[in-house]
Backbone bond lengths (Angstrom), bond angles and torsions (degrees), N, CA, C in turn:
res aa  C-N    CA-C-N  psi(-1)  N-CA   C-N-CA  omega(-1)  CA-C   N-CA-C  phi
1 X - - - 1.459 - - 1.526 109.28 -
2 X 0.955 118.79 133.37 1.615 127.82 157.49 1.271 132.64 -22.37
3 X 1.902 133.74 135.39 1.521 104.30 -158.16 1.607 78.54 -66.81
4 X 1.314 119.52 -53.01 1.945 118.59 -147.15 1.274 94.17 -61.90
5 X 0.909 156.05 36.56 1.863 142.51 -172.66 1.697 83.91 -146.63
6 X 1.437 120.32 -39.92 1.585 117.84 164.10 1.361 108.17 -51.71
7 X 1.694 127.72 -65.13 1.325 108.88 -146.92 1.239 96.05 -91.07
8 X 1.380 135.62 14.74 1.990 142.62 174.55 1.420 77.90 -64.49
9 X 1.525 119.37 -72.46 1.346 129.67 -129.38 1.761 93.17 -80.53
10 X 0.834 133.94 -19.78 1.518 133.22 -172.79 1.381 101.01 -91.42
11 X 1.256 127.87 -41.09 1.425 129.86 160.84 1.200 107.34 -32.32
12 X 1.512 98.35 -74.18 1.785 107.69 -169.28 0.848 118.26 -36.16
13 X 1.704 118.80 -42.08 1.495 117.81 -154.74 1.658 101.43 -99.17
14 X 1.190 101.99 -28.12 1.937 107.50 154.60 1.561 105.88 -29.03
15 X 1.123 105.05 -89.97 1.820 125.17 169.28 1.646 118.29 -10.29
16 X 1.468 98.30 -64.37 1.497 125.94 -170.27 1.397 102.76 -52.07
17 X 2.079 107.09 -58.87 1.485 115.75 173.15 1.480 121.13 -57.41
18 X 1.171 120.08 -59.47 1.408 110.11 174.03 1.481 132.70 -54.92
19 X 1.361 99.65 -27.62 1.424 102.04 164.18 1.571 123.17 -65.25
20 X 1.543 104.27 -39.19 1.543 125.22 167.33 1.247 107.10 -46.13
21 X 1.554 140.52 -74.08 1.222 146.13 133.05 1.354 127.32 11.75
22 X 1.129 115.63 -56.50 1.696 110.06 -151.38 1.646 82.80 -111.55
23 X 1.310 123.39 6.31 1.761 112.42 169.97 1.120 113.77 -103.26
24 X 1.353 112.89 -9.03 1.355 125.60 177.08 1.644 113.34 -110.85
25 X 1.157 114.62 -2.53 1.762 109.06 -170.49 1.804 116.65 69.45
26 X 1.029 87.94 41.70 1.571 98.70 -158.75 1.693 89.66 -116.35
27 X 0.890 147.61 -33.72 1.691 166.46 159.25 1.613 98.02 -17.59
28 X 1.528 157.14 -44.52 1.106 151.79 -174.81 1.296 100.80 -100.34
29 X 1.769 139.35 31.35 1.376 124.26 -179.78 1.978 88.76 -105.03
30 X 1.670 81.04 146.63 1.610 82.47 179.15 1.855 120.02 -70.24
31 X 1.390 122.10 -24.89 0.935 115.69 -155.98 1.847 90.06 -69.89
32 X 1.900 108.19 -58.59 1.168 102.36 178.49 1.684 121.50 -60.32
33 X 0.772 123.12 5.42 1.812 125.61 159.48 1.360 112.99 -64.78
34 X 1.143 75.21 -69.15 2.210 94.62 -176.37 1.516 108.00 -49.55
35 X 1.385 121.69 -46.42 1.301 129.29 177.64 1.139 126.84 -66.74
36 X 1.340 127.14 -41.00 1.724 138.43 144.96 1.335 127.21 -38.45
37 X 1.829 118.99 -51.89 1.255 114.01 150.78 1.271 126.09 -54.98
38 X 1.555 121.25 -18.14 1.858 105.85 -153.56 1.391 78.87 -89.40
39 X 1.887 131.23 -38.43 1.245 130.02 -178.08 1.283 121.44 -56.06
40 X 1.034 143.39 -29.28 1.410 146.58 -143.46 1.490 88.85 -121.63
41 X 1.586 132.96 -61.49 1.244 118.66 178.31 1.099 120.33 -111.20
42 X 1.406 129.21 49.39 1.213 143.81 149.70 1.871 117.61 47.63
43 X 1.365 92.09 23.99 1.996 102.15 176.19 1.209 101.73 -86.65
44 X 1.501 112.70 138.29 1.619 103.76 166.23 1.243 119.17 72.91
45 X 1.256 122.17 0.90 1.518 141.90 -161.48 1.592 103.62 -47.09
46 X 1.680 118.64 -37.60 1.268 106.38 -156.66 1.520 80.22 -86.09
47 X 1.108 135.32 -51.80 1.679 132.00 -162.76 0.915 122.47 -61.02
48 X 1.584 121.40 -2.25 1.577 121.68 125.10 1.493 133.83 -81.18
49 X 1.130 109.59 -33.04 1.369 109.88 145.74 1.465 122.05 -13.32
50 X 0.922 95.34 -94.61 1.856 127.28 -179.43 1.418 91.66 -39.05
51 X 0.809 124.80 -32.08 1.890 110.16 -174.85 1.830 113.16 -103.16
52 X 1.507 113.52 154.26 1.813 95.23 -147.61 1.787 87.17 -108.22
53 X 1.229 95.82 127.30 1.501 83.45 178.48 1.718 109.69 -78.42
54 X 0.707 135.42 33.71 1.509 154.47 167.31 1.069 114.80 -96.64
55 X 1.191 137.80 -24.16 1.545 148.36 177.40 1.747 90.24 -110.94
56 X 1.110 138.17 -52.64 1.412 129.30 -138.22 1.658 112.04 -96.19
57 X 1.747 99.12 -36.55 1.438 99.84 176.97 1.641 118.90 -74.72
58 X 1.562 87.97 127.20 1.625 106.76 178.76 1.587 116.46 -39.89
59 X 1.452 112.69 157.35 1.830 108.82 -176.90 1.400 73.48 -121.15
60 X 1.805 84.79 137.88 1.378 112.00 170.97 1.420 97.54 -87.74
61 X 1.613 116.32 168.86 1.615 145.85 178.19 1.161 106.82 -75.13
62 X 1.351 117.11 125.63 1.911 106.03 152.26 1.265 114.94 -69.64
63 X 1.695 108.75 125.73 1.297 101.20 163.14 1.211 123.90 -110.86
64 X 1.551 122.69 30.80 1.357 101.60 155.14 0.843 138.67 -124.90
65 X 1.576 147.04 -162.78 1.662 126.08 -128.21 1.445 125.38 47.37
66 X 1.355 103.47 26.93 1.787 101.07 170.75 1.186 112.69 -54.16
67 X 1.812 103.95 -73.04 1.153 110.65 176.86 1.848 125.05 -36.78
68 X 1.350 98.51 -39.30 1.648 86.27 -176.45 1.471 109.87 -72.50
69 X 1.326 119.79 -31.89 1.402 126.26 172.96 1.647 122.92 -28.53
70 X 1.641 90.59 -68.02 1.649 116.13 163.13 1.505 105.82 -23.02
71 X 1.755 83.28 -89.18 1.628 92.87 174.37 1.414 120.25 -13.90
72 X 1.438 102.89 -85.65 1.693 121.81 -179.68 2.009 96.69 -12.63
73 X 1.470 93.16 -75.08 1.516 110.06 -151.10 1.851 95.52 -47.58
74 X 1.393 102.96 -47.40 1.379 95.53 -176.93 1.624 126.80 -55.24
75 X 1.756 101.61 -37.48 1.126 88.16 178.28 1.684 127.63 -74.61
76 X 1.787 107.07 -17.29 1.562 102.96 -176.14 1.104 105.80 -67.63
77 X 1.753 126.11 -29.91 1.396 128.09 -172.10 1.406 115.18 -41.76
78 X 1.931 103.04 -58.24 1.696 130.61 174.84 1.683 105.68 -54.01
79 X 1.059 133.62 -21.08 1.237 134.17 -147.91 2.106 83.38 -105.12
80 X 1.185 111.48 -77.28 1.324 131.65 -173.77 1.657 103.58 -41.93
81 X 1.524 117.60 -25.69 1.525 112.39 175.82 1.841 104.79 -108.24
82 X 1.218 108.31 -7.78 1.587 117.43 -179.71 1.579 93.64 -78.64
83 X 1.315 129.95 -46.38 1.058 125.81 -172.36 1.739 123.60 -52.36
84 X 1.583 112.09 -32.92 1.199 86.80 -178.37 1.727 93.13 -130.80
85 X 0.933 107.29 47.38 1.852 123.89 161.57 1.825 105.39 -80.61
86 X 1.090 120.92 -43.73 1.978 117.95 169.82 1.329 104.00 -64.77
87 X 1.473 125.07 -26.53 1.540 111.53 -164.51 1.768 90.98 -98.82
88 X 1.275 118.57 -32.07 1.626 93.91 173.88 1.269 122.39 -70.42
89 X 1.814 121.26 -48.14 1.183 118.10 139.99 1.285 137.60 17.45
90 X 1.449 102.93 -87.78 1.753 116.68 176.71 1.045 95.94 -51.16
91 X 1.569 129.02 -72.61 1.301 132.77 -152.44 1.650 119.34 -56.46
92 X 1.357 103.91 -28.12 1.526 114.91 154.21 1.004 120.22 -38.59
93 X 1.557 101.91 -69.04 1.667 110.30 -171.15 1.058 116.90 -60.88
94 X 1.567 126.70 -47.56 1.216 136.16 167.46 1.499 114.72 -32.05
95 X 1.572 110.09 -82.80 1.699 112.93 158.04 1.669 121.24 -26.62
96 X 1.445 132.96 -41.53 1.487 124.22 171.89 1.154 110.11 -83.43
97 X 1.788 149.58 -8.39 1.077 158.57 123.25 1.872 130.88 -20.26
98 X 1.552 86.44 -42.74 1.414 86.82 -167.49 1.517 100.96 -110.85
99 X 1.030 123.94 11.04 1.364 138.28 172.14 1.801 103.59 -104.78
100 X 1.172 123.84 -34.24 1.249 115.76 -175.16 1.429 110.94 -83.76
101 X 1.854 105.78 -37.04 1.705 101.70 150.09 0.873 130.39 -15.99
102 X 1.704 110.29 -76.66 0.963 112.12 -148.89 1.547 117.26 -76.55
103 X 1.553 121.69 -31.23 1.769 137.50 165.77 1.551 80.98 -35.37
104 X 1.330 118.80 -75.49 1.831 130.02 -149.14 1.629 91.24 -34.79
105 X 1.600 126.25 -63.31 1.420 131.14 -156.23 1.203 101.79 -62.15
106 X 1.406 128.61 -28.63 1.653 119.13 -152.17 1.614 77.98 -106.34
107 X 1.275 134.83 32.69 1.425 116.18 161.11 1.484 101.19 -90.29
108 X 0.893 136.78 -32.24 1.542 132.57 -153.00 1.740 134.86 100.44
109 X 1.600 94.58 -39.06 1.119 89.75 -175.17 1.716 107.56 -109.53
110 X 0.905 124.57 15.42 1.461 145.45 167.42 1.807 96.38 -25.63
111 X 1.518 98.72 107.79 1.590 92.82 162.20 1.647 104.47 -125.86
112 X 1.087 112.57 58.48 1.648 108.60 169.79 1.679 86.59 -167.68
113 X 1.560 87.63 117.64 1.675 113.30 -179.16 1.525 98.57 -112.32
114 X 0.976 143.23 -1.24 1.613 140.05 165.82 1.787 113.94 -77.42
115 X 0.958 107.66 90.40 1.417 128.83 166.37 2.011 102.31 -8.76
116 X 1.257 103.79 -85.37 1.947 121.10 -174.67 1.326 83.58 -63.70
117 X 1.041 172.16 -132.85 0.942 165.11 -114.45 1.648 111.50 -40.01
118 X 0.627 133.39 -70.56 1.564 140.87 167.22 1.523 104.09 -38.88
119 X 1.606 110.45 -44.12 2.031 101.07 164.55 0.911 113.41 -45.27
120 X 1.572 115.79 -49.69 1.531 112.18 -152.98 1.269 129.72 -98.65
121 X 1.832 92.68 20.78 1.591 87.68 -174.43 1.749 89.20 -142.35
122 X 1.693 113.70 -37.94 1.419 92.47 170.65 1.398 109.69 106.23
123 X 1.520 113.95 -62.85 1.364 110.37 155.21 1.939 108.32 89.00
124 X 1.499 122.70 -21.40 1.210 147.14 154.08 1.615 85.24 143.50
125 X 1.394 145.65 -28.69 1.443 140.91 -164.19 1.517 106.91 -71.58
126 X 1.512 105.93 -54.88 1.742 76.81 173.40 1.246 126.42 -105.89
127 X 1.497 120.31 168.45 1.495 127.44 -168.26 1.479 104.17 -58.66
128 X 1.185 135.78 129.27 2.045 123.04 162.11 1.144 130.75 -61.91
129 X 1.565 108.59 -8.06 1.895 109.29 138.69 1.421 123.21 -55.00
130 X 1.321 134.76 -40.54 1.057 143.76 -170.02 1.632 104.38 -89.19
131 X 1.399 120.83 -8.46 1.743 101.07 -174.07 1.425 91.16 -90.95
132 X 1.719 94.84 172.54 1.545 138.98 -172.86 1.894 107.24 -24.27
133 X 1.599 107.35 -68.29 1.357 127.60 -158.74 1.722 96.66 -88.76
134 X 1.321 138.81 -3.05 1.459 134.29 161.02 1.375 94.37 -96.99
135 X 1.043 146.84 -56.01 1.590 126.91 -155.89 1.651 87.26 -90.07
136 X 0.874 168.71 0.89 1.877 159.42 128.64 1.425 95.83 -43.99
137 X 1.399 114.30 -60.56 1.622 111.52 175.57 1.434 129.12 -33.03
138 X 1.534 95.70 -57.90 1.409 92.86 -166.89 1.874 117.43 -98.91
139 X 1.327 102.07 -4.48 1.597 123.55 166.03 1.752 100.23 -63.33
140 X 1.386 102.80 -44.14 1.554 85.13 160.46 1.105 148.51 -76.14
141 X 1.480 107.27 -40.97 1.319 110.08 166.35 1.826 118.26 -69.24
142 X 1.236 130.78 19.35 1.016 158.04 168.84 1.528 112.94 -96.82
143 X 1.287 130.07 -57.70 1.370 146.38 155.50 1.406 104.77 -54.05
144 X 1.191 141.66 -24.54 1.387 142.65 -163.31 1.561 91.66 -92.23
145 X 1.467 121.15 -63.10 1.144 127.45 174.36 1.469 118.04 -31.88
146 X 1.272 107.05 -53.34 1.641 132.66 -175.07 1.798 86.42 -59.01
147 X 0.863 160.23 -92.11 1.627 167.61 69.87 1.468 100.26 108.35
148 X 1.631 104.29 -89.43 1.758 126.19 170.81 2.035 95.89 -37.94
149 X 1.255 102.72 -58.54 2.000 101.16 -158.35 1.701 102.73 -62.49
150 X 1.412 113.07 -38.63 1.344 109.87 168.56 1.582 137.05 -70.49
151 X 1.194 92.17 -13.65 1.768 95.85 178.03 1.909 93.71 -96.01
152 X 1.415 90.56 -15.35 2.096 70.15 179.24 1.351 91.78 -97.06
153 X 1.145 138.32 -2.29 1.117 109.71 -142.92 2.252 75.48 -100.21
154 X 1.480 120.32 -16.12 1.169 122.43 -152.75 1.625 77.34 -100.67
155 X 1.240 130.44 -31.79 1.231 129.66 171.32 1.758 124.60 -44.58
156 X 1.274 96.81 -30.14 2.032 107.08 -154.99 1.462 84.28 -108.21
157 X 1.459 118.18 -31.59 2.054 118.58 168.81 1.135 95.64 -32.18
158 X 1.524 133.08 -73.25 1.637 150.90 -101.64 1.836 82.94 -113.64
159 X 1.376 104.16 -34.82 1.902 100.62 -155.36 1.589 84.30 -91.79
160 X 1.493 136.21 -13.34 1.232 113.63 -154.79 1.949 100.24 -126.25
161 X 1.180 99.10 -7.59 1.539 123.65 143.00 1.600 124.78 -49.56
162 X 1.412 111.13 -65.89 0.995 137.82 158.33 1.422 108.37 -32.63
163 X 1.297 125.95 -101.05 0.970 146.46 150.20 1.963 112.12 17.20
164 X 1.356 113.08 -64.74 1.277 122.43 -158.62 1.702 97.65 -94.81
165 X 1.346 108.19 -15.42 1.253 121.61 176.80 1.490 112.98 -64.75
166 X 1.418 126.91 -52.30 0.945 146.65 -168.36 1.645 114.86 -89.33
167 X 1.344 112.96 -35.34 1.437 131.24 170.38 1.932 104.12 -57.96
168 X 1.685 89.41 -57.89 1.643 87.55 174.68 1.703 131.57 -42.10
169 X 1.556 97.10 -66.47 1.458 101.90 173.60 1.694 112.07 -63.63
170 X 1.473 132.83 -65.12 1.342 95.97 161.47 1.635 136.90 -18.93
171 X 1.173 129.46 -91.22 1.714 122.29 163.43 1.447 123.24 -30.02
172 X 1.700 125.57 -33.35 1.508 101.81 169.78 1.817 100.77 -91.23
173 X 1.231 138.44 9.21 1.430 140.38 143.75 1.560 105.71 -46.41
174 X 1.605 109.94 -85.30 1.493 101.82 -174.73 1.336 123.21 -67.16
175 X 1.287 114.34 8.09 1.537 110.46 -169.27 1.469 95.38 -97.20
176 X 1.499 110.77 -31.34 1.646 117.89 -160.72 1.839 87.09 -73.73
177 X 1.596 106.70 -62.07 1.599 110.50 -175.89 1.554 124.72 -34.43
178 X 1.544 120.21 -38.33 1.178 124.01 -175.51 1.357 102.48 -95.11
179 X 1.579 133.61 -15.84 1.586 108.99 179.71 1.470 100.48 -97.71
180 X 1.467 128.38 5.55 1.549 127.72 169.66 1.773 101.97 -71.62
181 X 1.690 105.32 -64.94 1.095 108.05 178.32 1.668 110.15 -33.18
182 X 1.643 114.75 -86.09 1.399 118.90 179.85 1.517 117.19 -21.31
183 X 1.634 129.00 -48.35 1.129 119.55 -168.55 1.462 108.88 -87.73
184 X 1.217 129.72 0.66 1.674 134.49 -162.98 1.224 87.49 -112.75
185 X 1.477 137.97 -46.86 1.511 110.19 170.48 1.656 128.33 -70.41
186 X 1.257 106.06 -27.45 1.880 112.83 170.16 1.146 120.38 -42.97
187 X 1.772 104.08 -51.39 1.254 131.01 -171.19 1.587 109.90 -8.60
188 X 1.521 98.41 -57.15 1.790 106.41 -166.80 1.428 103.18 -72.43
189 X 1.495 129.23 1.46 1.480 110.14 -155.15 1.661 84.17 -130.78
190 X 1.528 133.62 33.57 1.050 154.14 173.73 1.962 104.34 -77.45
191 X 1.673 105.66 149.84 1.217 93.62 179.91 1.589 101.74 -109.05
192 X 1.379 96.66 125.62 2.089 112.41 -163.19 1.645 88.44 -43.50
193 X 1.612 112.42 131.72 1.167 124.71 -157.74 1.834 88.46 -124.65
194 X 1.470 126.38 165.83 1.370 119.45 168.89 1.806 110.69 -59.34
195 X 1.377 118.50 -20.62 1.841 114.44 -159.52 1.961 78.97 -92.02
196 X 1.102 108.23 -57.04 1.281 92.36 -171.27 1.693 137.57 -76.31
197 X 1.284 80.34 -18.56 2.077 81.55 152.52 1.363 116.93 -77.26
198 X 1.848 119.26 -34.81 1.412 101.05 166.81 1.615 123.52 -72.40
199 X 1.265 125.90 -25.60 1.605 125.32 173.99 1.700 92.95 -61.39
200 X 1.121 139.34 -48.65 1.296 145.74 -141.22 1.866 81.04 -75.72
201 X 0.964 111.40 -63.02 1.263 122.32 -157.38 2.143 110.60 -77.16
202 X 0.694 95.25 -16.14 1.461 128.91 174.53 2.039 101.56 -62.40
203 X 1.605 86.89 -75.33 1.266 94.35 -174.14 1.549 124.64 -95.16
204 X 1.870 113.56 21.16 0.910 139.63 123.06 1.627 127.85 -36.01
205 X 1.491 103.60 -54.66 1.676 111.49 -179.85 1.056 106.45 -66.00
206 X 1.557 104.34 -49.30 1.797 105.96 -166.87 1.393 118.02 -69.36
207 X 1.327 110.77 -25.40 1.614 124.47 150.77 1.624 123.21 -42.52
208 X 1.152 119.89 -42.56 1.871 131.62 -162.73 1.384 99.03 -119.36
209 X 1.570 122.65 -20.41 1.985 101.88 157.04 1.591 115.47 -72.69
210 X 1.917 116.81 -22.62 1.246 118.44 177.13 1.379 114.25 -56.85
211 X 1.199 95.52 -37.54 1.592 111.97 -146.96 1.705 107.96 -83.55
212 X 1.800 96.98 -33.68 1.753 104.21 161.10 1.465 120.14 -69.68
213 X 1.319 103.44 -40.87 1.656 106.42 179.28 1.745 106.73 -61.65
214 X 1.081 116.71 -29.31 1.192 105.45 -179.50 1.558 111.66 -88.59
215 X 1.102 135.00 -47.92 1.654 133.91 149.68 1.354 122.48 -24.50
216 X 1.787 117.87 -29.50 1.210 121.93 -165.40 1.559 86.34 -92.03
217 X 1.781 122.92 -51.77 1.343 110.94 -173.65 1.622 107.41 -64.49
218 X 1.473 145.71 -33.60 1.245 130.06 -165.79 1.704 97.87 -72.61
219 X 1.444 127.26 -28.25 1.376 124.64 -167.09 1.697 100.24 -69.24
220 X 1.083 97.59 -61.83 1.979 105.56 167.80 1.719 97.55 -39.83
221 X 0.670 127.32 -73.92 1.549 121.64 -169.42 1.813 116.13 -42.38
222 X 1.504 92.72 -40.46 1.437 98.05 -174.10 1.533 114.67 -81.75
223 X 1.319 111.77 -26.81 1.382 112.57 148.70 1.048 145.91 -45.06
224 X 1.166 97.32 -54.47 1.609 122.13 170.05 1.591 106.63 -62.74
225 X 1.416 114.20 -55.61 1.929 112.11 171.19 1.964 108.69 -49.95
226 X 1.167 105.75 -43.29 1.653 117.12 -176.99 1.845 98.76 -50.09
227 X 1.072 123.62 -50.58 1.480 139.81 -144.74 1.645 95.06 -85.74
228 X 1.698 92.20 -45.99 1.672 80.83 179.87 1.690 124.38 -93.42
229 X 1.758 112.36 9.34 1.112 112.29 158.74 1.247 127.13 -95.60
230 X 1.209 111.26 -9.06 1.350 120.62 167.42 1.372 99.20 -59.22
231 X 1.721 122.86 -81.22 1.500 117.50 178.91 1.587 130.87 -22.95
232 X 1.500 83.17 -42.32 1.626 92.94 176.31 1.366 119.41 -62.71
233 X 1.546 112.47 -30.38 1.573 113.83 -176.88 1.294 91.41 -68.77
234 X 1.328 111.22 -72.11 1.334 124.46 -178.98 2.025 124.09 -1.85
235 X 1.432 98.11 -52.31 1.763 115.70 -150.49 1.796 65.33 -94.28
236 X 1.171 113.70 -64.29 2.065 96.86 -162.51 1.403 108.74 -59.56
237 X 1.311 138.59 -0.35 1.396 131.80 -174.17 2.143 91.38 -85.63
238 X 1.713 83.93 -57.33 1.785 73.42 170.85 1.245 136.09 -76.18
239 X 1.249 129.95 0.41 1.599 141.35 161.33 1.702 88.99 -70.17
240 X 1.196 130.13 -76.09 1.407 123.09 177.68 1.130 125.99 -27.11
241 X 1.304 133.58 -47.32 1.271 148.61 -172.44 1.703 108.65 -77.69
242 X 1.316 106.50 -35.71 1.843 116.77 -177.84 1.443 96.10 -83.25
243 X 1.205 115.11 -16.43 1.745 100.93 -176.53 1.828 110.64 -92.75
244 X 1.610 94.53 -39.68 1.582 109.55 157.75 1.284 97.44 -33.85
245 X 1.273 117.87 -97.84 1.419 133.30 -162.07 1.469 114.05 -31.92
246 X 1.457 118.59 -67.03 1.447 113.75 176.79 1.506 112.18 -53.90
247 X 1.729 131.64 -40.32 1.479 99.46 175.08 1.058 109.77 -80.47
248 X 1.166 153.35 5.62 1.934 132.15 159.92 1.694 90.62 -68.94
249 X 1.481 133.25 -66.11 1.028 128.88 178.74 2.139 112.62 -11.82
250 X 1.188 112.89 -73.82 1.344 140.01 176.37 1.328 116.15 -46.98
């Protein structure tokens, strides 16, 4: 390739990287620093070379599913304090229960000695927020709550799973695409190493057995053309001679 068609293409891919970089927050990493300068002003060129940007360039973050993330966190938060909101609850009720009991007994005329029974009815002492069949009520609809937050909350797992799943392989796609590019144009500005003078030299041979096999088939050919112009002289010397012959004949 051409040097100027070289340093187009190292430009470009200058460009390509920093742009790669600065969309990702990736723009203050040293390796891609160092590599942008060695590209753009060509110092040191091979000693970036020599290093694979396939191994070296940084992996950017997925960022999306933030928002569901958020979400997520908020809802385990709600979930982790929903959980034991029925058990303080009860224990509330329980506690304003056994206190209203007990006023009820020291009245005197107390004719209901059954404990749950006295929850569930109150008797005028306790509040009917506090009896039996409202706090069951609303312990459920409390547990229900608990119910709905966990299926979303197992819901936004699966969507935000998803999500980072797909984010990933996208980014190691362009990440893989641009450090192929980067290392396939260096390639030439590599310092001749023992593997690559033998590949070099390798496909040197396989170069000059092509190149005989094909010399050997055009020589066969030309032989073969030689052989059949000979004949050819050959057959017109005797057409000449039969035409000789018949005009003396005449």
């Amino acid at each position: 390739m051409p040097r100027s068609k070289k340093s187009d293409l190292l430009a470009e891919l200058a460009n390509s990287l920093e742009q790669w970089a600065i969309r990702y927050s990736l723009n203050a990493d040293p390796y891609v620093v160092g590599l942008l300068h060695g590209m753009r002003s060509k110092k040191k060129i091979a000693f970036w070379a020599d290093t694979r940007a396939v191994d070296m360039l940084p992996i950017p973050e997925a960022s999306s599913g933030i928002a569901t993330k958020k979400r997520l966190d908020a809802l385990l938060a709600f979930r982790n304090i929903m959980v034991f909101v029925p058990i303080a609850f009860t224990w509330a009720a329980i506690s304003q229960a056994t206190t209203a009991f007990a006023e009820y007994a020291k009245q005197g005329e107390a004719k209901v000695v059954n404990f749950f029974d006295f929850w569930e009815n109150g008797y005028g002492v306790l509040s009917p927020f506090w009896t039996l069949s409202n706090v069951a009520r609303i312990d459920f609809l409390l547990l229900a709550i608990i119910i709905v937050v966990s299926v979303g909350i197992s819901y936004s797992e699966r969507r935000l799973s998803n999500l980072e799943t797909t984010e990933k392989a996208r980014l190691d796609t362009e990440r893989l695409q641009i450090a192929i590019n980067i290392d396939e144009a260096l390639s030439d500005y590599r310092y001749p190493s023992t593997q690559l003078v033998n590949r070099q030299l390798a496909q040197s041979i396989v170069n000059l057995n092509e190149t005989a096999r094909s010399l050997r088939a055009a020589a066969k050919e030309q032989e073969s053309f030689n052989r059949k112009s000979a004949n050819y002289k050959e057959l017109l010397s005797e057409i000449a001679g039969i035409k000789a012959l018949i005009s003396r004949i005449k």
